[in-house]
N, C-alpha and C positions, 0 to 999 in steps of 0.2 A: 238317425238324423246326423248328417254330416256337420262334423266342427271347424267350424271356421280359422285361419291363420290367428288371427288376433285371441280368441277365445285359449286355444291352446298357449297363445302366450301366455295369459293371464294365468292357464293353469300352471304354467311351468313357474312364472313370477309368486304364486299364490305358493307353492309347495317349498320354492327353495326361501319366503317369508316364513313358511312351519318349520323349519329347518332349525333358521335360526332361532326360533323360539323355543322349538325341541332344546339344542344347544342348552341354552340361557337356562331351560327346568333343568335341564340333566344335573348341573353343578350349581351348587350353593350360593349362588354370586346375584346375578341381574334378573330378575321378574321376566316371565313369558310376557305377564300384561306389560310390561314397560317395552319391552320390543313391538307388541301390538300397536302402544300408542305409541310407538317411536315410526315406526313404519308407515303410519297413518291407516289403520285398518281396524283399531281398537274398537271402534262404533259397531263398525259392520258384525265384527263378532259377536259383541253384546247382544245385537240384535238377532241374529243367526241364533244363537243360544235360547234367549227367550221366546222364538218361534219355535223352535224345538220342543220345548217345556210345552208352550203352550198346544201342541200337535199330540205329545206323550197326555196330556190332561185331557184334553177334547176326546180322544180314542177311550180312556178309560170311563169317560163319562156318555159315550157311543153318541158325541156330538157332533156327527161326520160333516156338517155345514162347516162350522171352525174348524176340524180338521181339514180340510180342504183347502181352505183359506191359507192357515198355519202353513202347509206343504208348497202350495203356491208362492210364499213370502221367502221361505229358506234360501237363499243362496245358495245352491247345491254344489257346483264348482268350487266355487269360493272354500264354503267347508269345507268340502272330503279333500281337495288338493291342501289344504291347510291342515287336516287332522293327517294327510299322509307324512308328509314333511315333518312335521312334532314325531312321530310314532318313530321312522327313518333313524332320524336323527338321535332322538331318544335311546333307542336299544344300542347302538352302533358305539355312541359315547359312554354308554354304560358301561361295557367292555374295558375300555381304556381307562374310564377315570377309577373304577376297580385296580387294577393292576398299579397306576400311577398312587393310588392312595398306600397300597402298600407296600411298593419299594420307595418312595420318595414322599414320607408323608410330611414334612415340614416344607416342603417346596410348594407343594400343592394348596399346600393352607395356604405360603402366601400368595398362592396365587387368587383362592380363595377371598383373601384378604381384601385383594386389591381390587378385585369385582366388583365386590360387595362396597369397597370405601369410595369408588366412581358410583357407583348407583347411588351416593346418599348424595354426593355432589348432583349428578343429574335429577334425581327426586325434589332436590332442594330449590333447583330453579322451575321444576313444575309445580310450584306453590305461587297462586298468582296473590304477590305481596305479602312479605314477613311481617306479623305482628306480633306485640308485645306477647300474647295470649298463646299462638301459634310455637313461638320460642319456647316459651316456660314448659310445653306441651312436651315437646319434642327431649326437651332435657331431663323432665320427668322421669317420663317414660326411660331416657336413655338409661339413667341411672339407677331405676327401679331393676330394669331389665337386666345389667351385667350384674347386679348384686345379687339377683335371683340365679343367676347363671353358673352362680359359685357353690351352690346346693346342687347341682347335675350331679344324678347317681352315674353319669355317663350312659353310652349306649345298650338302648334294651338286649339282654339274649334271650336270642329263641325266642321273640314274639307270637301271643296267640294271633290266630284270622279276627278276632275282635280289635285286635290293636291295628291290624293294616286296613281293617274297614275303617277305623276313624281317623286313621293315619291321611287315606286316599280322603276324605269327606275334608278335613282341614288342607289337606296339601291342594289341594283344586279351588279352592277360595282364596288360598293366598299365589298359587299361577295366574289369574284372570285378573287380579290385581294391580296395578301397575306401580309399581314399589317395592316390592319385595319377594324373592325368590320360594315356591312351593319345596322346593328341594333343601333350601333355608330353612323352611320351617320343621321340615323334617329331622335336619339335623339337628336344631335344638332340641329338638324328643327326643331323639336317642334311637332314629328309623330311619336314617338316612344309608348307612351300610346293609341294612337288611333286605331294603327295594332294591339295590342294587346290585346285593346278591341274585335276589328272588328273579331278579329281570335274567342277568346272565347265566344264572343253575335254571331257566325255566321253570319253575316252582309256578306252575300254571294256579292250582289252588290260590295263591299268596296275591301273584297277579291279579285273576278274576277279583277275588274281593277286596282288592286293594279298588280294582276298576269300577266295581259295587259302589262303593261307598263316594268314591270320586265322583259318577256319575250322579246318585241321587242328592248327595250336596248340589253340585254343578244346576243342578235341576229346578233346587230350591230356594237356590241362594244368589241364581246370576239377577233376577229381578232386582232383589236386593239390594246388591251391590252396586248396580247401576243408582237407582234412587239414591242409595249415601254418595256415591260419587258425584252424581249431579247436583244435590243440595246441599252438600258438605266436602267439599272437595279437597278446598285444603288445610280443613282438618284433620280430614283422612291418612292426607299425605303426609301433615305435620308430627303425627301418630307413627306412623308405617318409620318416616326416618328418626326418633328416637327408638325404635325397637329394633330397625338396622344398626344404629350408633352401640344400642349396648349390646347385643348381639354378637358383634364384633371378638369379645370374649371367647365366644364357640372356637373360632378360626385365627386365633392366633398360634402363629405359628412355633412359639417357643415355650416348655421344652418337645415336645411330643407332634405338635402338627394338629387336625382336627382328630378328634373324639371318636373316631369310626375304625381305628387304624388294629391291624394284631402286630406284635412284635414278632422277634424271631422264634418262641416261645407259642404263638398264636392264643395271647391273653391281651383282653381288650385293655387299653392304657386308658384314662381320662385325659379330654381335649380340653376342658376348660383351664386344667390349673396353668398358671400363669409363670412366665420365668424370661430372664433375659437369656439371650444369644452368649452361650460361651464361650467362643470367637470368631473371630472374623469368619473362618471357613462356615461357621455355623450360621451366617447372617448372609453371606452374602447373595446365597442361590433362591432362599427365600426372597429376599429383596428384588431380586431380578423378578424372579416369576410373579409377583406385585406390583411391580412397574408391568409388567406385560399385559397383566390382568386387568388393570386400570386403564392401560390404551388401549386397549379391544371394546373397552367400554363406550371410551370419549369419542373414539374412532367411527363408532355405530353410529352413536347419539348427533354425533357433526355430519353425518353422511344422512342422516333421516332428517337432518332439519336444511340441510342444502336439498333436498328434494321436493319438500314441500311448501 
């Protein structure tokens, strides 16, 4: 079947959209789902997902009428130019932000930083009207969360395949999200250097069942999430940014940088403890690459809402 001009544009629009959302997982900063709803595509996906789901259920259940249906409804372009884009992007940045975390790890946090403190700004006006309830939520949580964060035994070694299955199972609930980075969550566990080892050493084992466990959440759980989203939204949201707010902790950049880092010595340091800037040389690169981090953010976010 020949493809039409336009069609191929879409795919090409459609992959370099998974790009950036690839991007946005690779590093601890901005939600894949927040690039989705930033983009205006977030539905589509949703939907695209739970046809999935429901095509993968109807086969096991050899209910080939719904499955038919189910394959019929997919947006197939749409997808796989989407899932190539994520995938692209994904491994490519893997590379670099490895290498960048451990020659330059305090710059990186703040760049980290500054992802991450734009996404609670942009999260915080996708809450349609702040209320009293909504606030208190959000402060809670923030300050539940950076107290908890001060107990990090730091990052796992040597993870079993049980830990990247659950790893991949939580990190894919909180990509499809729109608030909160999967790569985020990762690093608060203490698996955010280990996927990106496993991705750039190849560790195809570690992969596959990191991608196990990602999928059969992803499977389980986008119904789900759709329903809290649509019946509780900003709740959701008001939840997501107090556990961005204290979170924040992970990715401060002073003394050490984020939590994933080896020294020269290649012994894992702790990202959470806390310290000021020794001096100026010590603040000011971080600072930039937080300011950089922060306009890539506002930059999107104002470029996706002039589009739509």
């Amino acid at each position: 079947m020949k493809i039409k001009k336009q069609q191929l544009t879409d795919i090409a629009q459609n992959t370099l959209r998974g790009c950036f959302m690839g991007a946005a997982d690779a590093v601890p900063g901005v939600s894949g789902g927040t690039i989705a709803l930033l983009l205006g595509i977030y539905e589509t996906l949703i939907k695209s997902i739970q046809e999935c789901t429901t095509f993968i259920v109807s086969l096991l259940r050899l209910d080939i009428s719904t499955a038919k249906k189910s394959v019929s409804a997919i947006e197939w372009r749409f997808l796989l130019s989407l899932l190539l884009g994520i995938l692209v992007s994904f491994i490519l940045l893997a590379q670099i932000i490895e290498h960048l975390l451990e020659r330059h790890p305090t710059s990186i946090a703040g760049l980290f930083f500054g992802l991450v403190l734009a996404s609670i700004l942009v999260a915080s006006f996708m809450v349609d009207g702040w209320t009293v309830p909504y606030l208190v939520l959000s402060i809670v949580i923030g300050v539940l969360v950076f107290a908890l964060l001060g107990f990090r035994a730091g990052p796992i070694q040597e993870p079993s395949l049980f830990i990247f299955f659950v790893s991949g199972a939580i990190a894919i609930s909180a990509m499809i999200l729109p608030g909160i980075s999967g790569s985020f969550f990762l690093l608060m566990i203490g698996m955010y250097g280990s996927l990106i080892e496993a991705v750039n050493e190849r560790y195809i084992d570690k992969i596959l069942i990191f991608g196990l466990g990602a999928s059969l959440s992803l499977g389980l759980s986008a119904r789900l999430l759709n329903w809290i989203l649509s019946n509780y939204r900003n709740g959701v949201l008001a939840f997501l940014i107090g556990l961005m707010v204290g979170s924040l902790r992970v990715i401060w950049p002073w003394p050490h940088g984020v939590g994933v880092i080896s020294d020269e010595e290649n012994e894992i340091i702790e990202g959470s403890v806390l310290a000021w800037p020794e001096s100026f040389g010590s603040f000011v690169w971080p600072f930039v690459y937080g300011c950089i981090g922060f306009g890539i953010v506002i930059l999107v976010w104002n470029v996706s809402r002039s589009d739509q």
